[in-house]
LUMGUFI-672791 format. One line per field, with one value per residue: x, y, z of N, C-alpha, C in turn. Coordinates in Angstrom, 3 decimals. Example, Ala and Ser with C-alpha at 12.3 -4.5 7.8 and 13.67 -1.06 7.14 Angstrom:
<rs>
nx: [13.190; 12.850]
ny: [-5.690; -2.250]
nz: [7.800; 7.080]
cax: [12.300; 13.670]
cay: [-4.500; -1.060]
caz: [7.800; 7.140]
cx: [13.200; 12.900]
cy: [-3.300; 0.030]
cz: [7.800; 7.870]
</rs>
This chain:
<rs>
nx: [104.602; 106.924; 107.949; 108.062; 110.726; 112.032; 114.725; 116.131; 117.712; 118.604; 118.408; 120.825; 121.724; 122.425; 121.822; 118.618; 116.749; 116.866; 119.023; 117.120; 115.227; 116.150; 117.232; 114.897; 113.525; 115.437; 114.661; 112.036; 112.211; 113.052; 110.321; 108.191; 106.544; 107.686; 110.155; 113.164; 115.924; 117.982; 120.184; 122.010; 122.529; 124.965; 125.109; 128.179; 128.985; 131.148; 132.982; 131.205; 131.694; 131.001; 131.209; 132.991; 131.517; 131.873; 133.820; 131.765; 129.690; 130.277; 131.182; 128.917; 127.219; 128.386; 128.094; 125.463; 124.927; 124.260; 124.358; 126.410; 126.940; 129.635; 129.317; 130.822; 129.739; 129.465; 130.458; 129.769; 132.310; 131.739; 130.145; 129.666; 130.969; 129.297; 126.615; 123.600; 120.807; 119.081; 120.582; 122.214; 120.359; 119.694; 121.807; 122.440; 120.189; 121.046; 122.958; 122.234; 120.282; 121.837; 123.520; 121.983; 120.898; 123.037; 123.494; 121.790; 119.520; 115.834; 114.295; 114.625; 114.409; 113.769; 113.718; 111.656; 109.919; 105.785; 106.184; 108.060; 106.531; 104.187; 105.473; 106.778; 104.464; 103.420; 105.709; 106.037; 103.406; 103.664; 105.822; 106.021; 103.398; 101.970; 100.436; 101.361; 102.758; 104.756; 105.036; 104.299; 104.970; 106.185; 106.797; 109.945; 111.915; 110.779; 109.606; 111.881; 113.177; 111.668; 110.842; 110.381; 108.910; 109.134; 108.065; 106.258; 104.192; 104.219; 105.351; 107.879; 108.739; 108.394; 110.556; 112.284; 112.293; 112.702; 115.593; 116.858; 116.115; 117.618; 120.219; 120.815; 123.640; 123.189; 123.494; 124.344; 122.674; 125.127; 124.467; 124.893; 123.071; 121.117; 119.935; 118.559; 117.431; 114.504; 113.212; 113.808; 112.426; 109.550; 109.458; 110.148; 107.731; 105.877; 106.325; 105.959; 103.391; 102.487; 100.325; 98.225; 99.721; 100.076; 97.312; 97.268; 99.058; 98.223; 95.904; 97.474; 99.219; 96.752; 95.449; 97.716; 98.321; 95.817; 95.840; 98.487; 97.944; 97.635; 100.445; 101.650; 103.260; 106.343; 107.794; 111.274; 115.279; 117.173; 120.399; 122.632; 121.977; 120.544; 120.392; 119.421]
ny: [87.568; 87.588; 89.127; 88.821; 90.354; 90.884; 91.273; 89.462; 89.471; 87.076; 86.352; 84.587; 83.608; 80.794; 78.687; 76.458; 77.132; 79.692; 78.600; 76.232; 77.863; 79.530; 77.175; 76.548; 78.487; 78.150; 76.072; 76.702; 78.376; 77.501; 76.367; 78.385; 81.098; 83.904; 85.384; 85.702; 87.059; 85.599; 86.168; 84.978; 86.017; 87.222; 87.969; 88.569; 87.380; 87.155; 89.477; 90.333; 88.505; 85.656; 82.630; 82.450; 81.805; 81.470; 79.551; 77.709; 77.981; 78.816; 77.258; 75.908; 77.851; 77.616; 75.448; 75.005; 76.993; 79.324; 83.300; 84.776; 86.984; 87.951; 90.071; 91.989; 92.290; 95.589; 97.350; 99.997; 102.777; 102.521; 100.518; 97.631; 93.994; 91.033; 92.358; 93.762; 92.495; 93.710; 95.935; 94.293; 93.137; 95.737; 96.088; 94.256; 93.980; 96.900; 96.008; 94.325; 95.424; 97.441; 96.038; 95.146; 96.845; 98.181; 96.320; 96.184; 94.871; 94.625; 93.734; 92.106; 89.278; 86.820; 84.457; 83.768; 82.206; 80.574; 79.412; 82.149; 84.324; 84.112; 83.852; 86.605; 88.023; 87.487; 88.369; 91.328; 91.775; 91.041; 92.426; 94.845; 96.057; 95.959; 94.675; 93.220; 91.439; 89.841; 90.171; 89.209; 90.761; 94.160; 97.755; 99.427; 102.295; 104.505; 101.995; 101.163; 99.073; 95.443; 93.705; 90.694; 87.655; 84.349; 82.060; 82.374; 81.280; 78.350; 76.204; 75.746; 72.852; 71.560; 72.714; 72.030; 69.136; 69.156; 70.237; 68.263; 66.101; 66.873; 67.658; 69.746; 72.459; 73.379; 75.637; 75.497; 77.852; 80.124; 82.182; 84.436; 84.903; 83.653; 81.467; 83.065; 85.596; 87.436; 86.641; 83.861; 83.019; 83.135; 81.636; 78.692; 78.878; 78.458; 76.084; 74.494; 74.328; 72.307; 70.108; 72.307; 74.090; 74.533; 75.388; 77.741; 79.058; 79.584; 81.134; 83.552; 84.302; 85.210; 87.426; 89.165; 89.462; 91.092; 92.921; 94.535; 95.089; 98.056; 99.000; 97.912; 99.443; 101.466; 103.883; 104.557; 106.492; 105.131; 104.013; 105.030; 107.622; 108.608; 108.532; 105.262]
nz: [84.600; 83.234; 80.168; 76.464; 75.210; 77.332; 80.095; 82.423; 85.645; 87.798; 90.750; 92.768; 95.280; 96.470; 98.045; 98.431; 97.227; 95.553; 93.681; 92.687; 91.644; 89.321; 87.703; 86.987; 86.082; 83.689; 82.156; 81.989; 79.870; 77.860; 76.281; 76.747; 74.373; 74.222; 74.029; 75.935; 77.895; 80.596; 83.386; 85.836; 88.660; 91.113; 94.688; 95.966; 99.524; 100.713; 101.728; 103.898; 106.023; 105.186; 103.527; 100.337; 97.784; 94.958; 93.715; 93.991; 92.619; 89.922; 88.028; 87.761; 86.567; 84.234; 83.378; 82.990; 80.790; 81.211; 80.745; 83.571; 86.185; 89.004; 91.950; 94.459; 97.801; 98.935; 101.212; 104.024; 105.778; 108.265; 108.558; 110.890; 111.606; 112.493; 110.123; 110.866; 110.783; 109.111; 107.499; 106.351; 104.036; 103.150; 101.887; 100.097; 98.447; 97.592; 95.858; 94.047; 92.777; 91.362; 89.929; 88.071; 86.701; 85.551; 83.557; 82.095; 82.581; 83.213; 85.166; 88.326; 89.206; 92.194; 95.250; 96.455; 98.800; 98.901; 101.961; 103.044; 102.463; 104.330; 106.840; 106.542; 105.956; 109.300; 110.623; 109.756; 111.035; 113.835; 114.522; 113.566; 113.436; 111.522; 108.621; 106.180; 103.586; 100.897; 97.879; 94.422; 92.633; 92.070; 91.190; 90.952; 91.182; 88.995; 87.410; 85.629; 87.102; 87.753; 90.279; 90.822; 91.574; 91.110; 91.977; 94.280; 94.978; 95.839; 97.826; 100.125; 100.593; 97.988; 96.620; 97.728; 97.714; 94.843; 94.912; 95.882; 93.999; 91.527; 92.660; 92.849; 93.329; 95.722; 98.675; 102.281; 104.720; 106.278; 107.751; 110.556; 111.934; 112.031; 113.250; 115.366; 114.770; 114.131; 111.835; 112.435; 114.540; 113.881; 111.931; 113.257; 115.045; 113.122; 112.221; 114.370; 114.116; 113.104; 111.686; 110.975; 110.117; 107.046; 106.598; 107.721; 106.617; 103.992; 105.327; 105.959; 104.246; 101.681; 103.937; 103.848; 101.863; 100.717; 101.749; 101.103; 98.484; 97.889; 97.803; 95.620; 93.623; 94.145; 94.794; 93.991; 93.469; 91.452; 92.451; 91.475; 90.681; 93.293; 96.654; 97.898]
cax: [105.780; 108.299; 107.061; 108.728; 112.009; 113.006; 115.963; 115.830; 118.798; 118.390; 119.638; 121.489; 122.485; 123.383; 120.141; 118.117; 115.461; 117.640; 119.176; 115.468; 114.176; 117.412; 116.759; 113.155; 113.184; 115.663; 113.860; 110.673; 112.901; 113.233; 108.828; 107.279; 106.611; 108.397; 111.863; 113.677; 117.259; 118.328; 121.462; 122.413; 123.410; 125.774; 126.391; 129.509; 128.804; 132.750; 133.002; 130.815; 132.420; 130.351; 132.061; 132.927; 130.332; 132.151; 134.133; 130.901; 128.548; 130.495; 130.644; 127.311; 126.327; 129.042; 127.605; 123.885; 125.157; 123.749; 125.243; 126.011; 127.650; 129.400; 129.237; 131.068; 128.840; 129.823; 130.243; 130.266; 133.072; 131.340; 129.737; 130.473; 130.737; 128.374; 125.555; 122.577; 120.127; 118.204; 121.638; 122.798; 119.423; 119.592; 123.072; 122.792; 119.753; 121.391; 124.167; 121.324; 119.804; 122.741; 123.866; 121.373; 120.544; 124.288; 123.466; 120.567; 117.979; 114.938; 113.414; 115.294; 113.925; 113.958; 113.458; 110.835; 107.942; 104.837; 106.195; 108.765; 105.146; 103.602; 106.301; 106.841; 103.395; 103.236; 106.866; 105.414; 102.298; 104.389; 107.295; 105.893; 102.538; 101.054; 99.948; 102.084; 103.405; 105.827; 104.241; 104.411; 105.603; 106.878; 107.921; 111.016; 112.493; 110.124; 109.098; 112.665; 113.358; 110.133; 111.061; 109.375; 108.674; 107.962; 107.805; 105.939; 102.833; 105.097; 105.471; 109.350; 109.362; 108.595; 111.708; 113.465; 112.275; 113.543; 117.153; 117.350; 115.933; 118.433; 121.108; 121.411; 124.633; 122.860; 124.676; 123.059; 123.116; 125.911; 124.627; 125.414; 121.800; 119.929; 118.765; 118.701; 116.790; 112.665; 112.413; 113.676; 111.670; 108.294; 109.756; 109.573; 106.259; 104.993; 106.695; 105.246; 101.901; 102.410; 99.324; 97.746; 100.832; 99.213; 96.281; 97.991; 99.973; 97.508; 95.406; 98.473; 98.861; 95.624; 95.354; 99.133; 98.216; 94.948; 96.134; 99.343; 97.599; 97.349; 101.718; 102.166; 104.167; 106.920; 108.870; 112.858; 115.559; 118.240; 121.418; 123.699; 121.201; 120.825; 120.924; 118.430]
cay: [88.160; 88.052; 89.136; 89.454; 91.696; 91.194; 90.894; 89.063; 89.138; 85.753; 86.303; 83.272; 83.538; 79.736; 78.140; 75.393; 78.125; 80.374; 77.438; 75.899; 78.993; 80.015; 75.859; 76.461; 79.905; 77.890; 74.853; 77.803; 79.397; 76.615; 75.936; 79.361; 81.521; 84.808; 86.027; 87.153; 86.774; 85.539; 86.234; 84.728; 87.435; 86.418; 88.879; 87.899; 87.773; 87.231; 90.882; 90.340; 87.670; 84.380; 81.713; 82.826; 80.765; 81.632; 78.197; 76.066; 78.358; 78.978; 76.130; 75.512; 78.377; 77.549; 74.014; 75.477; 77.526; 80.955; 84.533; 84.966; 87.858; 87.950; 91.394; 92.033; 93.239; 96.701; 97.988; 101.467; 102.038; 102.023; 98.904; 96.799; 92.669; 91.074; 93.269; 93.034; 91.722; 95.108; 96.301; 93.001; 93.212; 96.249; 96.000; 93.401; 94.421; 97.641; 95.366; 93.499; 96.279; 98.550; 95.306; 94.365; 98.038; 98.576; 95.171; 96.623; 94.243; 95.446; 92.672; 91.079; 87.566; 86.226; 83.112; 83.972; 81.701; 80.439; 79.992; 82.939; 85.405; 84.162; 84.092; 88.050; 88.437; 87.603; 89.001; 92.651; 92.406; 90.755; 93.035; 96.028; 96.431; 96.260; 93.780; 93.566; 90.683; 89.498; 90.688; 88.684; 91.876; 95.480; 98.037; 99.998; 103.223; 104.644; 101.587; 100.786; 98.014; 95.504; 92.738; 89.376; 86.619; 83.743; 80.485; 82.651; 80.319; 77.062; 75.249; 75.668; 71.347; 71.728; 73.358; 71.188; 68.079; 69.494; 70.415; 67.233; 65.094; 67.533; 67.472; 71.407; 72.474; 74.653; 76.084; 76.100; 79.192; 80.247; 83.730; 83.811; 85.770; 82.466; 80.896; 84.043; 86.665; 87.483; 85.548; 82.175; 82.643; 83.382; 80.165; 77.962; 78.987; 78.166; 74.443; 74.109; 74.573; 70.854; 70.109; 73.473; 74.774; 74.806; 76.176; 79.054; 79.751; 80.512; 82.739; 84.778; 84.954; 86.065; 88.538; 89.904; 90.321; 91.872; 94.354; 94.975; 95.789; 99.597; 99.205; 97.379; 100.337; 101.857; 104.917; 105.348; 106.688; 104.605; 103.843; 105.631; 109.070; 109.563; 107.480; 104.620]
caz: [85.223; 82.365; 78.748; 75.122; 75.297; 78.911; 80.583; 83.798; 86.183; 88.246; 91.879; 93.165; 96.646; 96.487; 98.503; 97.575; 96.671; 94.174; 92.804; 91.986; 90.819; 87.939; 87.230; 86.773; 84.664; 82.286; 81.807; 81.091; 78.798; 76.064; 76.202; 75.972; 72.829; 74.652; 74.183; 76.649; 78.185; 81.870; 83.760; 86.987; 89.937; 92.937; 95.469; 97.086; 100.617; 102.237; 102.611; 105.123; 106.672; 104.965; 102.856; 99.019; 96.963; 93.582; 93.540; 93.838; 91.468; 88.692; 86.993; 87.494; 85.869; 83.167; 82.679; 82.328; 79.583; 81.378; 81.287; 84.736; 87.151; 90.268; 92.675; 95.748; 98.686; 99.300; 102.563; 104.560; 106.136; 109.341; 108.873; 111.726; 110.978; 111.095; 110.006; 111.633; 109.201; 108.065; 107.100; 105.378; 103.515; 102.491; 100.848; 99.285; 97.335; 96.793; 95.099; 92.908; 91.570; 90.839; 88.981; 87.334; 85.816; 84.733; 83.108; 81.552; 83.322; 83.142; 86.441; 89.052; 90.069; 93.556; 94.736; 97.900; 98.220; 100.154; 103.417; 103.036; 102.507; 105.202; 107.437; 106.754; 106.965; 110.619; 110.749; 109.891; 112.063; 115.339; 115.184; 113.175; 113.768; 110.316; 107.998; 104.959; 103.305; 99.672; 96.326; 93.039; 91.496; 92.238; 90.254; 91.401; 90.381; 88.331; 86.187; 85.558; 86.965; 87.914; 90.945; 90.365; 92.605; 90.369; 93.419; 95.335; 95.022; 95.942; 99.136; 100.542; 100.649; 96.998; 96.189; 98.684; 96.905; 93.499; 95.265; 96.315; 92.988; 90.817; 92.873; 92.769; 94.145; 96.580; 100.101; 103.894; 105.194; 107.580; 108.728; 112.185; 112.943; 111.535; 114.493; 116.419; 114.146; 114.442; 111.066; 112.639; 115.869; 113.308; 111.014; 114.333; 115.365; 112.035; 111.666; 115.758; 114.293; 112.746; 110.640; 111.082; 108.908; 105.538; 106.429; 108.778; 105.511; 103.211; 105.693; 106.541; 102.409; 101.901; 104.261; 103.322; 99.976; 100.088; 102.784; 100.622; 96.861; 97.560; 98.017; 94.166; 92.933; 95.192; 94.159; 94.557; 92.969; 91.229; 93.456; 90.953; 90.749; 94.363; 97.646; 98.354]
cx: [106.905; 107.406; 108.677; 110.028; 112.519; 114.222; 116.371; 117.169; 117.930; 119.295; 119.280; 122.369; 123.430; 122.544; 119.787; 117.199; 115.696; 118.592; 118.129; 114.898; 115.247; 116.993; 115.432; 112.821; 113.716; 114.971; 112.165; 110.952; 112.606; 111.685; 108.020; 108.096; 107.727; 109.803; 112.413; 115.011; 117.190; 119.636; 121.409; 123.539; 124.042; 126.343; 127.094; 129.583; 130.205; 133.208; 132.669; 131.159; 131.970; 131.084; 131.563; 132.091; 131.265; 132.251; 133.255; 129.857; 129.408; 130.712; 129.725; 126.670; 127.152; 128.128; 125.598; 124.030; 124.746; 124.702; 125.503; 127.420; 127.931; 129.659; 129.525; 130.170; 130.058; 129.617; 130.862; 131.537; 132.623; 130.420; 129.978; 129.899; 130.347; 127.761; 124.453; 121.714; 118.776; 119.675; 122.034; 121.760; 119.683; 120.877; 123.017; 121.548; 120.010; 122.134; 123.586; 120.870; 120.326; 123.692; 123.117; 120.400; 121.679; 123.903; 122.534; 119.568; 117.244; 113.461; 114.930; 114.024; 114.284; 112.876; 112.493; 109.681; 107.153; 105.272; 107.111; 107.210; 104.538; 104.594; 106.876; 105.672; 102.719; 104.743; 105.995; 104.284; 102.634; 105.357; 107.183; 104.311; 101.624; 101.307; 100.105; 102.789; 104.298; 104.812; 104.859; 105.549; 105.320; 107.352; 108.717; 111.695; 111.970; 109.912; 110.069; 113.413; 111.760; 111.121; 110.204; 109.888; 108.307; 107.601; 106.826; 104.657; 103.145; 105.321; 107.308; 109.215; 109.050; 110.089; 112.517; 113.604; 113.178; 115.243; 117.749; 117.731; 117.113; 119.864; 121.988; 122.787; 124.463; 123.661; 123.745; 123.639; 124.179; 126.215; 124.530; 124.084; 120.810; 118.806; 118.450; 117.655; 114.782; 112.052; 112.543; 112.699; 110.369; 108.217; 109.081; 108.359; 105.426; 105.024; 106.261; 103.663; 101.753; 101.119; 98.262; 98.701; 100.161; 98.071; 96.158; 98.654; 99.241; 96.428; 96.322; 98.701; 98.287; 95.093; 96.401; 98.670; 97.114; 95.431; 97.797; 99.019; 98.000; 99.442; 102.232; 103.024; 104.974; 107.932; 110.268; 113.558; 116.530; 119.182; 122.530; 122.861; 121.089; 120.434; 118.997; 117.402]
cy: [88.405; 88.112; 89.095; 90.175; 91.560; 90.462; 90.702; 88.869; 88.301; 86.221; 85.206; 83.248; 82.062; 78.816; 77.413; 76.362; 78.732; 79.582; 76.961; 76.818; 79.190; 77.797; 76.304; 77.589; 79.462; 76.968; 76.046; 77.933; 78.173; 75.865; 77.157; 80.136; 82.784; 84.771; 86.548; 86.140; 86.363; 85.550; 85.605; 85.923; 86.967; 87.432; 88.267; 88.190; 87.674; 88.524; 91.120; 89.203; 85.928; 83.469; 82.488; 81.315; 80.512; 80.425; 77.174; 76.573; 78.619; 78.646; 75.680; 76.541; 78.020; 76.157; 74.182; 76.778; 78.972; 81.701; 84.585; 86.628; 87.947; 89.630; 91.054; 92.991; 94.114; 96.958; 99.376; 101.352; 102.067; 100.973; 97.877; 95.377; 92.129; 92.264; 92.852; 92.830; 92.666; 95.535; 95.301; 93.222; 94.097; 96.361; 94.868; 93.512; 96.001; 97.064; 94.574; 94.583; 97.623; 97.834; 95.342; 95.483; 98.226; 97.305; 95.291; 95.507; 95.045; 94.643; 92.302; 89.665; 87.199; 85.022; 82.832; 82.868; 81.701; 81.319; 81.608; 84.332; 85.114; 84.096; 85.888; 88.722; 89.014; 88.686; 90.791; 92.568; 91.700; 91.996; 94.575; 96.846; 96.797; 94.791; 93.850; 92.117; 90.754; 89.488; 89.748; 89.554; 93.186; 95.650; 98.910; 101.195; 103.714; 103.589; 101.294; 99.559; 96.962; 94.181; 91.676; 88.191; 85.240; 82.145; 81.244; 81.806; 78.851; 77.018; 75.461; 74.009; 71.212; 71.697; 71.921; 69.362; 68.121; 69.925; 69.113; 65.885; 65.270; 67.393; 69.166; 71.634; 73.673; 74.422; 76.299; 77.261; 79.388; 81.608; 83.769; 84.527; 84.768; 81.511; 81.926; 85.196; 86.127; 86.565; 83.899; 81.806; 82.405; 81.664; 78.807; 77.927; 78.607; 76.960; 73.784; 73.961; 73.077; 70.818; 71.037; 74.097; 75.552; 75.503; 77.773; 79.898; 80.740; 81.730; 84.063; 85.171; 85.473; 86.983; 89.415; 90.419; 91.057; 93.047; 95.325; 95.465; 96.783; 99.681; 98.446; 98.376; 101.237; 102.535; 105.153; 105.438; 105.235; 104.775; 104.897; 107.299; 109.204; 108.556; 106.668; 104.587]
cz: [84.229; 80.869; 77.976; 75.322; 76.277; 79.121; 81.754; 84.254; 87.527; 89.702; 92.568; 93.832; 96.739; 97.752; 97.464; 96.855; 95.219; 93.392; 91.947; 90.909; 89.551; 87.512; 85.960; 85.784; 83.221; 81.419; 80.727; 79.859; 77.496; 75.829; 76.256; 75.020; 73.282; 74.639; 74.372; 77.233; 80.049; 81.824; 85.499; 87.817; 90.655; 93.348; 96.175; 98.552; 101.473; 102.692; 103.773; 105.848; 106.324; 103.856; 100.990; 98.102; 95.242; 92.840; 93.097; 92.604; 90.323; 87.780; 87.043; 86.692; 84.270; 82.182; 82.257; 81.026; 79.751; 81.672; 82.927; 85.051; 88.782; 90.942; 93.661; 96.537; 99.109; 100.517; 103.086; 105.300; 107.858; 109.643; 109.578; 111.668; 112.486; 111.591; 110.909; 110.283; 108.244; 107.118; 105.574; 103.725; 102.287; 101.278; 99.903; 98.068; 96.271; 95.504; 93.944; 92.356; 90.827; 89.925; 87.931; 86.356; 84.920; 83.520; 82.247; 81.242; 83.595; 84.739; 86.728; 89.687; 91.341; 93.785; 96.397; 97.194; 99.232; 101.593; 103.791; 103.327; 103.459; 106.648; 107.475; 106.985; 108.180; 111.051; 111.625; 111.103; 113.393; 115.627; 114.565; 113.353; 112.766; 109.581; 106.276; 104.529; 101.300; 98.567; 95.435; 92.359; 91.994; 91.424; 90.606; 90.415; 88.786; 87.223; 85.423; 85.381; 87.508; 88.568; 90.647; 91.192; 92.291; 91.353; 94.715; 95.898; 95.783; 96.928; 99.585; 100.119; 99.225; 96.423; 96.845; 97.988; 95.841; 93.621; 94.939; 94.829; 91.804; 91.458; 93.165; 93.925; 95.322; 98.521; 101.408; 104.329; 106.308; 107.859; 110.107; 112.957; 112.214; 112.232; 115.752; 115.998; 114.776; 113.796; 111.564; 114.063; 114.925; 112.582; 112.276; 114.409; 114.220; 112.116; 113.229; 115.220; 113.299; 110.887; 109.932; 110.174; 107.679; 105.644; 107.241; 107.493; 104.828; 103.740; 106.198; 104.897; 101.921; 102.064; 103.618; 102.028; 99.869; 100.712; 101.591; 99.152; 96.590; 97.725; 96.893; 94.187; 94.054; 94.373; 94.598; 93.145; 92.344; 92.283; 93.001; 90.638; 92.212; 95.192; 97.752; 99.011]
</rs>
């Protein structure tokens, strides 16, 4: 996922997840042979009405010694608060990868894993009617920029362990469509399925990914050449 020359912008919502993962790429960083740069991303979500993170991440990224950047989420001006959570979505990765090009990142990192892929998995084939789940790796805008997934293999209580053992200064979510959205009804139904869990995971993984191969490469323009 990351070679020689690259220039990974790190997005760090402020979760135990994207905490772990910017941890876990630096710790990489100083044990393989490859040389390449990370930056820590933060879109600023109080635009949209959610608590400013800046305060608690920015000396954390100061005291890990990484470049970092913060970005205010942009909004239309008919955007009405909150978003609903396609909306939210989509802005806020507009806001990562119109950073993290000016920035001349060549990957963005995200900090999706296991259960997150199998949880969209079922997502897509409950609420969309196809059978699609979270890729390793995409490449975006002609070959531009290249998304990367590197926890996607990893257990959520993984991560949650390593929050906890570290101490990461990571944030609970307070989007107000958290216990209300499709993904927390799908989340439930997964953590109902008790001991069955793990093995529900990886056949919803599985399938997701073989059904999703022929969708590796996905064509758009840049944000700043012509609309999303």
């Amino acid at each position: 996922m990351i070679a020689d020359g690259d220039r990974v912008a790190v997005a760090v919502s402020g979760g135990k997840d994207s905490c772990a993962l910017l941890y876990l790429l630096l710790a990489r960083q100083a044990t393989v042979a490859e040389r390449h740069q990370l930056i820590a991303l933060h879109v600023q979500m109080h635009p949209a009405g959610l608590p400013d993170l800046r305060p608690v991440l920015e000396p954390w990224f100061v005291q890990l010694g990484v470049e970092y950047a913060f970005v205010p989420l942009e909004l239309g001006n008919r955007e009405a608060i909150p978003l609903n959570c396609q909306r939210c979505a989509w802005n806020r990765r507009k806001a990562l990868f119109t950073t993290a090009h000016a920035l001349g990142c060549n990957k963005v990192a995200l900090a999706h894993h296991a259960d997150d892929a199998a949880e969209t998995t079922l997502l897509n084939l409950l609420f969309s009617g196809r059978l699609q789940t979270l890729m390793p790796r995409l490449e975006f805008f002609g070959n531009t920029i290249t998304l990367i997934r590197p926890l996607i293999y990893l257990e959520e209580r993984r991560l949650e362990q390593l929050a906890r053992a570290l101490g990461l200064p990571h944030h609970e979510s307070t989007c107000p469509n958290a216990e209300t959205s499709q993904r927390a009804l799908v989340r439930r139904w997964l953590i109902e399925a008790g001991r069955s869990r793990r093995q529900i995971r990886a056949n919803l993984w599985r399938a997701g990914w073989k059904a999703s191969q022929h969708l590796t490469t996905q064509r758009f323009a840049l944000p700043d050449e012509t609309r999303l």
